[in-house]
Structures are given as structure tokens and as C-alpha cells.
N, C-alpha and C positions, 0 to 999 in steps of 0.2 A: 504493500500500500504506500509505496512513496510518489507523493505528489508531484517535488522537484527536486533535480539533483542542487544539490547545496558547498558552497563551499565557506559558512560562514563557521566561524571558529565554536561561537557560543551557541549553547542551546537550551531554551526554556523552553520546559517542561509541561504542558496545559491537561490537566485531568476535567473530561467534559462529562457530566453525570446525566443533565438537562437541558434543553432549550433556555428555560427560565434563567439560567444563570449562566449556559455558556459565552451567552451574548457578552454581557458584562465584563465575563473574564477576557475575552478577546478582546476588549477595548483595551485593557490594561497591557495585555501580553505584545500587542501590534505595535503600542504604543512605544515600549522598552525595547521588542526586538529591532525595529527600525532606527534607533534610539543609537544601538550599541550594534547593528547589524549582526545581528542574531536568526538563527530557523528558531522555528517552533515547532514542538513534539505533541501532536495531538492523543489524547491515550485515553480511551474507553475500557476501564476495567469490567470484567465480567465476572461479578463474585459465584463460587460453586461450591455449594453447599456439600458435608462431608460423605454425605449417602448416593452422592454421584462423583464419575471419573471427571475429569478434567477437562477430557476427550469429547465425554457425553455432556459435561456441562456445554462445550460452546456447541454441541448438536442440538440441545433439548432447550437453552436458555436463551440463546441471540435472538433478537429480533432484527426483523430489516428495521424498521424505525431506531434502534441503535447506530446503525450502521451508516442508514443519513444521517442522524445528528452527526456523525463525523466527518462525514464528504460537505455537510454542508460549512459545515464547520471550518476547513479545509480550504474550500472553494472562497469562504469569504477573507481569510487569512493570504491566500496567494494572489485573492483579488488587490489585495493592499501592499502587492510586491516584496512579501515576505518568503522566504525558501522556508516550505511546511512538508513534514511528512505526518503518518496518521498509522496507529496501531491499533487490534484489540489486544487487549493482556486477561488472562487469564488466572485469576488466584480463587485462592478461599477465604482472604480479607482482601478489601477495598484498597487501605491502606498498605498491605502486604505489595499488590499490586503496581500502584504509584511509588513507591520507593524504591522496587524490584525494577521499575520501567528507568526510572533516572538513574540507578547506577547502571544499567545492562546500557543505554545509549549517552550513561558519563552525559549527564546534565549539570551547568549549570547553575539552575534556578528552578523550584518548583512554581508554578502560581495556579493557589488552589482560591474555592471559592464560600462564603461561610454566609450563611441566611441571619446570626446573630440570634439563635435561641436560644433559651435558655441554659443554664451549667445542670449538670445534673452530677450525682455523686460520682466520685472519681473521673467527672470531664468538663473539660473547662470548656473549651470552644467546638467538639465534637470530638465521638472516639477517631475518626476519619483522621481528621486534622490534627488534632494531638499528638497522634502516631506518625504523624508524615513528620510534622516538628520533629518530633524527637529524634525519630531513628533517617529520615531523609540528610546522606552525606554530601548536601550540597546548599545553598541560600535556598529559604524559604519566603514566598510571597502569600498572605493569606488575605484576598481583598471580600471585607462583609460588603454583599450584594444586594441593592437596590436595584429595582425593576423601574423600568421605562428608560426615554433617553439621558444620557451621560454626557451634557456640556461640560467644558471642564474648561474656565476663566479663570478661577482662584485656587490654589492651594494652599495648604494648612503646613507646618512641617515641623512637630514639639523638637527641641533639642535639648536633652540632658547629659551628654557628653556618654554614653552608656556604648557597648560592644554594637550594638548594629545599628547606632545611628547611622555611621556611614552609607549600610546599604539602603534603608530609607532617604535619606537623602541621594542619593545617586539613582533611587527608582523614580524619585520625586524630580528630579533636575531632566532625565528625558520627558517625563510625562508633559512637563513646562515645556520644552520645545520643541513638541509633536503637536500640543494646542496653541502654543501660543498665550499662555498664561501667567498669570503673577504668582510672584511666590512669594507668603510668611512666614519668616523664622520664629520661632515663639518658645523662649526659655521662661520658664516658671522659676523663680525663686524662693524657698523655703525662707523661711526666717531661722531655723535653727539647723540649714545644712549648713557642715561642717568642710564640707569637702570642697564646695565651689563660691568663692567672694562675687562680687559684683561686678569685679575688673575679671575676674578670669571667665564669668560668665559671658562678658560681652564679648572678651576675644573668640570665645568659640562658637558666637553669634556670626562673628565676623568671619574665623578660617573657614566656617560650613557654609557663608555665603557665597566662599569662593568658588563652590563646586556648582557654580548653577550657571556658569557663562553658555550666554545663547537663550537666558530665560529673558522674558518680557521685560520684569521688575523683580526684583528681592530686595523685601522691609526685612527689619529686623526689630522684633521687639521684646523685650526683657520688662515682667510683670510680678509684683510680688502676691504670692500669696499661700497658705502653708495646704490647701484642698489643692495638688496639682492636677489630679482629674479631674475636678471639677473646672478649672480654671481653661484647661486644654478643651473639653467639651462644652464649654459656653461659648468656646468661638470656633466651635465646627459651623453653628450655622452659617457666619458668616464664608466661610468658603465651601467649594464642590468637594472637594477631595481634601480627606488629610492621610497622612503617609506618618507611620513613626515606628521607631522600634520595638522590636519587646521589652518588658521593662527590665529592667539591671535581676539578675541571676535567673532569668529564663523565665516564659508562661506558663511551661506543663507542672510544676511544683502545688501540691494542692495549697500548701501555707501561704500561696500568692495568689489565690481565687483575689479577684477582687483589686487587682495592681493596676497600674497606669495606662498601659498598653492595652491590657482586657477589658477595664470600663470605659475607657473613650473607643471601645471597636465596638461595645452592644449601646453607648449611649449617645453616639454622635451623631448629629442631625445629618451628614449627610455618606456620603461611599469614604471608608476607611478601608486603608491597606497596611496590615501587621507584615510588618518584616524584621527575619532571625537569620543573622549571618553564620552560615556553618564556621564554625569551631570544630578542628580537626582533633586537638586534644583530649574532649572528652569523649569522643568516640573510641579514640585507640583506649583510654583508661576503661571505656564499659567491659570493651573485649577482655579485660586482663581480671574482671571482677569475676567468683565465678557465679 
């Protein structure tokens, strides 16, 4: 099923489940690949329940209507002069499957897509998703999906100096000049963080500014206040898009139900994109746990 021969170095990853949402993620995915001239890996997993082969799952479970969602899928990807190829994958988790697809075609970037329901025990943003975080050895993009059209003028962009700002802001800097948009920097200051003064806050207002050459406009503003989710999500509404990373020591940790990253992605007025830059370190450490 490859659509077109490719010779672009990167390759993000797109797991398409639905109509509903695959639109949305294509926005985001077209936007970056073009961005950073990248293909996209289109990947329709087909979970197979344990009381059937493998074999017989993709006999007995495919639908043709799968199979368009991905040609169409596809079709609208290469219309936007992107190099796309398109797989089905085959597991007995969903998650098993999307992680097993980005290492088997060395992805790297996943960009999944999350409706913003509620947590339930032991899962924060979904078991799906959770699992792709965790065990996915590559950057993770997780954008919560709003339905209808996606203008995209303004962006949001929190900066607390944390491990994957960078890739948020670097998902955020193509998104701005594939629309043509503005961009806001927006550091929250605590009053009893210890770790970052005022001056070093503005400087890293300022080096994170620098990565956005070729955007419309980039403000920068520094606000105090000690609710940083609260603060960051009162002014989602003011823009389409916010972008930020996961908060400082990871999402899937249950002690963090409830952190920076994961309440401005279920309470922001408008398309939030959580992103986790792969850390190679703690995956060689899991292996060595037994």
C-alpha cells in the first residue's frame, strides 16, 4: 500500500481510528510534515481479539469502510504534496499496534488523537494513549480533537523551561508558518518557584522566541500567578491552538492526575496538542528492570 515513493528523511507517524477525528489529525500532521518535509505513515490498526488467529482476524474483522478511511485519508495527504504511504497493522492491542508500527518503519513522531474524556482509574488521557506515551521510542504528539473547521490565526505556546518544551514549540513554530499565524509565549510565574526568577524567566521567553523565524508575530508575555492551569487555560480562549508540553516528570504517573499539561488539554477552550519528547534513557533503564 504505498502511495508514493519518498525520499524525505522524517517520518510521522498518523494512527487513523475514525472519520471524526482523522480529519483533524491530518491538519496537524500536513501541517508539520510540510513544515520539516517529512512523509506520513498512515496506520489503521486492527485489534484481534485472543479467541481468533491473526490470520483470521484480518479475514473475519476488516471492513472495506476501514480501508477507505485510509485511501481517503491518503488521497487527501498527497493531495497537499506530502510523500504518504498507508498500512493495516494487525495486533491484539491498539496501542501494541501503533508502537509496533513506529518502531518497525523507525518513526519519528507519533501524532495521535484524544476526544478529552474523562480519566478513569488507572488512565489519564486513555489506555490507547497512555500506552503509546509510555512505551512509543520516538516524540509523541497527542492533539485533543475538536470537530468542524480548524482556522488556525493564533497560537497559544505555555513555556516553563520543562524537557519537551522544545518539541512543542518546534510543533508550534511550523504550524505558524503553514497558516500564517501569530504566536504567544506565555510563562506563568509562581510566586514561590524557586527554580526560575523573573530575569531568567524572560530570557527563556526570549531564546524560545527564537525558534519561531518565519512566524507572522511572536509576543511574549510573563504573568504572575500561583493556579498555573488555571492561568494557561483562561487564555486558551483567546487563541485556536495551544501547543505545550507535558508537565515536568511525565503524564502517565497517577500522583500527576491532574498537572499542567493534562488540565489545560481536557479544559481549554479551544484544539490543544500535548507533546512528550522521547527520552532515550528511560527506556534503556525499563529494559534492565526486571
Amino acid at each position: 500500500m504505498n502511495n508514493t515513493t519518498s525520499t524525505a528523511d522524517r517520518t510521522i507517524l498518523v494512527p487513523i481510528a475514525n472519520p471524526e477525528t482523522a480529519e483533524r489529525q491530518l491538519d496537524t500532521a500536513i501541517d508539520v510534515a510540510v513544515d520539516r518535509s517529512a512523509r506520513i505513515l498512515l496506520v489503521y490498526v486492527l485489534e484481534v481479539p485472543p479467541q481468533l488467529s491473526l490470520q483470521d482476524g484480518r479475514r473475519y474483522l476488516l471492513e472495506d469502510e476501514d480501508e477507505r478511511l485510509l485511501a481517503n485519508a491518503a488521497e487527501r495527504v498527497e493531495a497537499a504534496g506530502v510523500p504518504v504511504d498507508h498500512r493495516i497493522r494487525i495486533a491484539r492491542r491498539i496501542a501494541t499496534g501503533i508502537v509496533g508500527a513506529a518502531d518497525a518503519h523507525d518513526a519519528d513522531t507519533v501524532l495521535m488523537g484524544w476526544r478529552g474524556r474523562p480519566p478513569r482509574q488507572d488512565v489519564i488521557l486513555g489506555s490507547h494513549v497512555d500506552r503509546v506515551l509510555r512505551d512509543a521510542e520516538c516524540d509523541v504528539l497527542v492533539k485533543r480533537i475538536k470537530t468542524g473547521t480548524e482556522a488556525i490565526d493564533s497560537i497559544l505556546v505555555p513555556v516553563a523551561g520543562g524537557p519537551h518544551d522544545g518539541l512543542a514549540a518546534e510543533t508550534a513554530a511550523a504550524i505558524a508558518r503553514q497558516n500564517d499565524a501569530a504566536v504567544t509565549l506565555l510563562h506563568v510565574q509562581e510566586s514561590d518557584d524557586p527554580d526560575l526568577s523573573r530575569e531568567r524567566a524572560r530570557s527563556l521567553l526570549s531564546k524560545t522566541a527564537d525558534e519561531f523565524d518565519g512566524a507572522r508575530s511572536v509576543d511574549t508575555r510573563l504573568v504572575e500567578r500561583d493556579d498555573v492551569a488555571g492561568a494557561i487555560t483562561d487564555r486558551t480562549s483567546e487563541h485556536d491552538v495551544t501547543l505545550l508540553g507535558v508537565s515536568r516528570g511525565g503524564i502517565l504517573q497517577r500522583r500527576l492526575l491532574g498537572t499542567v499539561s493534562e488540565a489545560v488539554g481536557r479544559h481549554a477552550a479551544g484544539t490543544v496538542v500535548l507533546a512528550k519528547r522521547y527520552d532515550p534513557v528511560p527506556s534503556r533503564l525499563r529494559r534492565l528492570l526486571p
